[in-house]
BAPASE-43725 format. One line per 2 residues: their letters; for each residue x, y, z of N, C-alpha, C, CB. Coordinates in Angstrom, 2 decimals. Glycine has a CB too. Example, Ala and Ser with C-alpha at 12.3 -4.5 7.8 and 13.67 -1.06 7.14 Angstrom:
AS> 13.19,-5.69,7.80,12.30,-4.50,7.80,13.20,-3.30,7.80,11.31,-4.47,9.05; 12.85,-2.25,7.08,13.67,-1.06,7.14,12.90,0.03,7.87,14.08,-0.60,5.72 $
//
This chain:
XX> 1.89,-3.68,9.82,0.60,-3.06,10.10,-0.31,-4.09,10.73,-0.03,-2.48,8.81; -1.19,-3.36,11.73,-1.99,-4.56,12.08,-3.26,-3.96,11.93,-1.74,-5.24,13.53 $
XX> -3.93,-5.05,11.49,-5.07,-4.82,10.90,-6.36,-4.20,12.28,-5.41,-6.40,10.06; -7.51,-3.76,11.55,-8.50,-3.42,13.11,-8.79,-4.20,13.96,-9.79,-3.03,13.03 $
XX> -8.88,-5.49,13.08,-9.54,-7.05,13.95,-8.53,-7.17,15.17,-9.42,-8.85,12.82; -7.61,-6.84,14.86,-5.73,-7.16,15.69,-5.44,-8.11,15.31,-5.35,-7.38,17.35 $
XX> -5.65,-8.88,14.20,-4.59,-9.63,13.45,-3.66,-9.09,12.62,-5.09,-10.45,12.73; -2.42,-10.08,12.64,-1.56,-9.74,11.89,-0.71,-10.57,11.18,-1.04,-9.09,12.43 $
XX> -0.19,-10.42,9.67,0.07,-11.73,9.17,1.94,-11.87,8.94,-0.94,-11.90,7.61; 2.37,-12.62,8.43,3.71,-12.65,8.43,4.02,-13.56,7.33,4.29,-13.03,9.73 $
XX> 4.65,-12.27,6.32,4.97,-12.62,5.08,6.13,-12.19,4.25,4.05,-12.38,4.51; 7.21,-13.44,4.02,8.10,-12.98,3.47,8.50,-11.89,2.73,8.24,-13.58,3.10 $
XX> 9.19,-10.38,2.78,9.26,-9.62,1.90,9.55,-10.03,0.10,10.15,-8.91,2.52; 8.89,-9.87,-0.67,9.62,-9.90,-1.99,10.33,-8.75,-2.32,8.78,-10.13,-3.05 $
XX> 10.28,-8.81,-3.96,10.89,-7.49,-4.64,9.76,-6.62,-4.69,11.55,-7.68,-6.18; 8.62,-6.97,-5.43,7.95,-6.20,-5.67,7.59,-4.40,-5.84,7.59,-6.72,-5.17 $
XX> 7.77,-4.34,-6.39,7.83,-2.18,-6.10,6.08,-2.05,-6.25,9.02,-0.73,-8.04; 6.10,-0.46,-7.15,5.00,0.04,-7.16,4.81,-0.80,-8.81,4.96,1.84,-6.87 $
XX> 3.20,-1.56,-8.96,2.65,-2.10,-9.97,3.54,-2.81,-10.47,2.11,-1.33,-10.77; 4.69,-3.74,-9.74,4.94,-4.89,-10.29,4.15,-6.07,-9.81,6.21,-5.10,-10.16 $
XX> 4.67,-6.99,-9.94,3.68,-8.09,-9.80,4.25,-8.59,-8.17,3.81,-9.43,-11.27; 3.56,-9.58,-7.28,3.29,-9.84,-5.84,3.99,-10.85,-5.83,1.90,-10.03,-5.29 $
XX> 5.27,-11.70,-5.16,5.05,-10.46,-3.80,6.05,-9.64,-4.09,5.24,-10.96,-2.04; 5.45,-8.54,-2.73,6.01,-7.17,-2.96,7.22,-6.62,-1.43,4.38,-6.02,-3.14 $
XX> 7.85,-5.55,-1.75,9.00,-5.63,-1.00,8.00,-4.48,0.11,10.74,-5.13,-1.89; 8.92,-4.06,1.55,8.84,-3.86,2.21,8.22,-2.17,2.19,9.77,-4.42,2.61 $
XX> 6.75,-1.85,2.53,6.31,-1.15,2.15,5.24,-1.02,1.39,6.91,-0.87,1.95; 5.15,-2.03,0.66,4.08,-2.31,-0.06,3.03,-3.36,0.18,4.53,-2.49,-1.09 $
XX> 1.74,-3.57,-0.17,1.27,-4.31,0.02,0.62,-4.62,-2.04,0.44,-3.94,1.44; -0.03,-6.37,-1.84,-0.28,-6.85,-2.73,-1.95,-6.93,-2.99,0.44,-7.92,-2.64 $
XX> -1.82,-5.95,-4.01,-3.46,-6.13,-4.33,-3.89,-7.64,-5.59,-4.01,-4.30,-5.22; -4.75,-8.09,-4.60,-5.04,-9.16,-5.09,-5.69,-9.34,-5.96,-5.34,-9.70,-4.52 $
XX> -6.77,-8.24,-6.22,-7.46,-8.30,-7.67,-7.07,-8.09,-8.91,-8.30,-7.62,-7.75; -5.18,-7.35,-8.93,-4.44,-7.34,-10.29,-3.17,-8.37,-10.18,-3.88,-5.73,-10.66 $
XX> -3.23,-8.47,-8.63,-1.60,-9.23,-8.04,-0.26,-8.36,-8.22,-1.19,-10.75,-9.03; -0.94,-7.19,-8.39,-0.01,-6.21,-8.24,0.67,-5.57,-6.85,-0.59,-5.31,-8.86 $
XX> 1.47,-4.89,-6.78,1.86,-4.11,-5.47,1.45,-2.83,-5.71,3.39,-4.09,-5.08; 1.14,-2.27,-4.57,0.30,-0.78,-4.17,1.74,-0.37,-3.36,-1.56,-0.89,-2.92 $
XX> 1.78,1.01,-2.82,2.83,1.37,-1.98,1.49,1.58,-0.52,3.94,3.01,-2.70; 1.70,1.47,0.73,1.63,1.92,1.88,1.62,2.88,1.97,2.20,1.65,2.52 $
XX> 0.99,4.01,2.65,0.96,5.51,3.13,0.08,5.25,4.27,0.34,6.73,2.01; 0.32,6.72,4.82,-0.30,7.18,6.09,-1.14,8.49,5.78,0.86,7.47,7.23 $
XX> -2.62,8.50,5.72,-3.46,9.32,5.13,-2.95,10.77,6.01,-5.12,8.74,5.27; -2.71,10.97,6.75,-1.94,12.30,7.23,-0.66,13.05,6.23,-1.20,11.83,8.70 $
XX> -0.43,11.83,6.15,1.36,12.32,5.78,1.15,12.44,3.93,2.99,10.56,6.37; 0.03,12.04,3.64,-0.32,11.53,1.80,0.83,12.62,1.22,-2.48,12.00,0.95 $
XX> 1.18,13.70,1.49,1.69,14.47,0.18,3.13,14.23,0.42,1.29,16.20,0.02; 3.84,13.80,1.54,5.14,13.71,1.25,4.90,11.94,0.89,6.30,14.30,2.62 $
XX> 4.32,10.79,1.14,4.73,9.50,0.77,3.96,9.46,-0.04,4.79,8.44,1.59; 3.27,10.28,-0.67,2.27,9.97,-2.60,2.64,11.44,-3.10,-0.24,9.70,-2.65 $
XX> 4.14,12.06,-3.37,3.93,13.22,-4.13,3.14,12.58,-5.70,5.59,14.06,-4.34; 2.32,13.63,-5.70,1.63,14.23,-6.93,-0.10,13.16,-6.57,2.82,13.77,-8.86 $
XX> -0.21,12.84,-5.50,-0.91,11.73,-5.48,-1.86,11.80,-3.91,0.20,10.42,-5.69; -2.40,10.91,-3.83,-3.22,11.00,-2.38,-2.92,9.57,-2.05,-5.07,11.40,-2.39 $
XX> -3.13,9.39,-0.56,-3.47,8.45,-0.09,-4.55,8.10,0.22,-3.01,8.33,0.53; -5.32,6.92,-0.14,-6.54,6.17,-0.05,-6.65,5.62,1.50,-6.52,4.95,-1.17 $
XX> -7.30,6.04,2.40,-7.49,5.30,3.13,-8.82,4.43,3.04,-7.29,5.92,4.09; -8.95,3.47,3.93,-10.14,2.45,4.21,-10.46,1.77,2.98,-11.49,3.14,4.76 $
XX> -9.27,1.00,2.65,-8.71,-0.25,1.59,-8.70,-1.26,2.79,-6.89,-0.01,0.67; -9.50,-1.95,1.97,-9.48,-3.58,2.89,-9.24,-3.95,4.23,-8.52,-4.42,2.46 $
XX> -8.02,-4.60,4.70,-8.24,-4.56,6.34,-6.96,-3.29,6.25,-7.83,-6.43,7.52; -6.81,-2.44,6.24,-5.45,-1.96,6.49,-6.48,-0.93,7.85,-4.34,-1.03,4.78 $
XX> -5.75,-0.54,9.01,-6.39,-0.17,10.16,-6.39,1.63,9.71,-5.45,-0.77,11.71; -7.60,2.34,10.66,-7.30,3.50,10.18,-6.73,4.70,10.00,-7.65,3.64,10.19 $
XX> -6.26,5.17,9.46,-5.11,6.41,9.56,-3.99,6.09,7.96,-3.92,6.15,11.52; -4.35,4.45,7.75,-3.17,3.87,6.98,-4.17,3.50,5.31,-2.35,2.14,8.03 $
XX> -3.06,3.81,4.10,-3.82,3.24,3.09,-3.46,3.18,2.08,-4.74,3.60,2.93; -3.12,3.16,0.49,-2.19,3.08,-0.36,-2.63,4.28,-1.17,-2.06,1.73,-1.02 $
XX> -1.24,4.68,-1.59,-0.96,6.04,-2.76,-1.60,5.66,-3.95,0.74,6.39,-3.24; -2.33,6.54,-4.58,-3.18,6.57,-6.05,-2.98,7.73,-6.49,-4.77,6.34,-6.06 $
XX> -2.90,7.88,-7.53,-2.92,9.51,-8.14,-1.15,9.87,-9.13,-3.08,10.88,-6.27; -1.18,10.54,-9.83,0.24,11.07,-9.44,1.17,10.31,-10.28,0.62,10.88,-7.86 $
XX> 2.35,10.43,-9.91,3.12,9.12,-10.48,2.83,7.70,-9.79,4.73,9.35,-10.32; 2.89,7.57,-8.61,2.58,6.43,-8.22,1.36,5.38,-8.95,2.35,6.75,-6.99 $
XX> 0.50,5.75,-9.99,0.06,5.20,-10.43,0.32,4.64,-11.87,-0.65,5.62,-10.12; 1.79,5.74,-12.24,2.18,5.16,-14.05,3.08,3.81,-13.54,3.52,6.63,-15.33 $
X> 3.61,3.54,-12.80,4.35,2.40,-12.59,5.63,2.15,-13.23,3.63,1.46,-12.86 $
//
């Protein structure tokens, strides 16, 4: 993903899934205020890549259209 500014960073994939700890595998990004992993979504598409859940857009730099699943299962971990 590249961010709005048009930077973009390059960072080894980990394991990480949904609410394990950072770093996180491909798909996910690492929220830094738990050091957890979030999953990636596309605020269009929220109900098939966050069933039971929404996608958040306009989280931090992620550019717009893009943003992480909350709700749902994606949030029991």
């Amino acid at each position: 993903i590249v961010r709005t500014d048009g930077t973009t960073s390059c960072v080894p994939p980990g394991t990480g899934k949904l609410n394990e700890p950072c770093p996180c595998a491909y798909g996910y990004v690492c929220a830094k205020s738990s050091n957890k992993c979030l999953k990636l979504c596309r605020v269009a598409n929220a109900s098939a890549e966050c069933p039971g859940g929404t996608c958040q857009g306009g989280t931090g730099n992620l550019p717009p259209g893009f943003g992480v699943c909350v709700g749902g299962y994606e949030d029991a971990g």
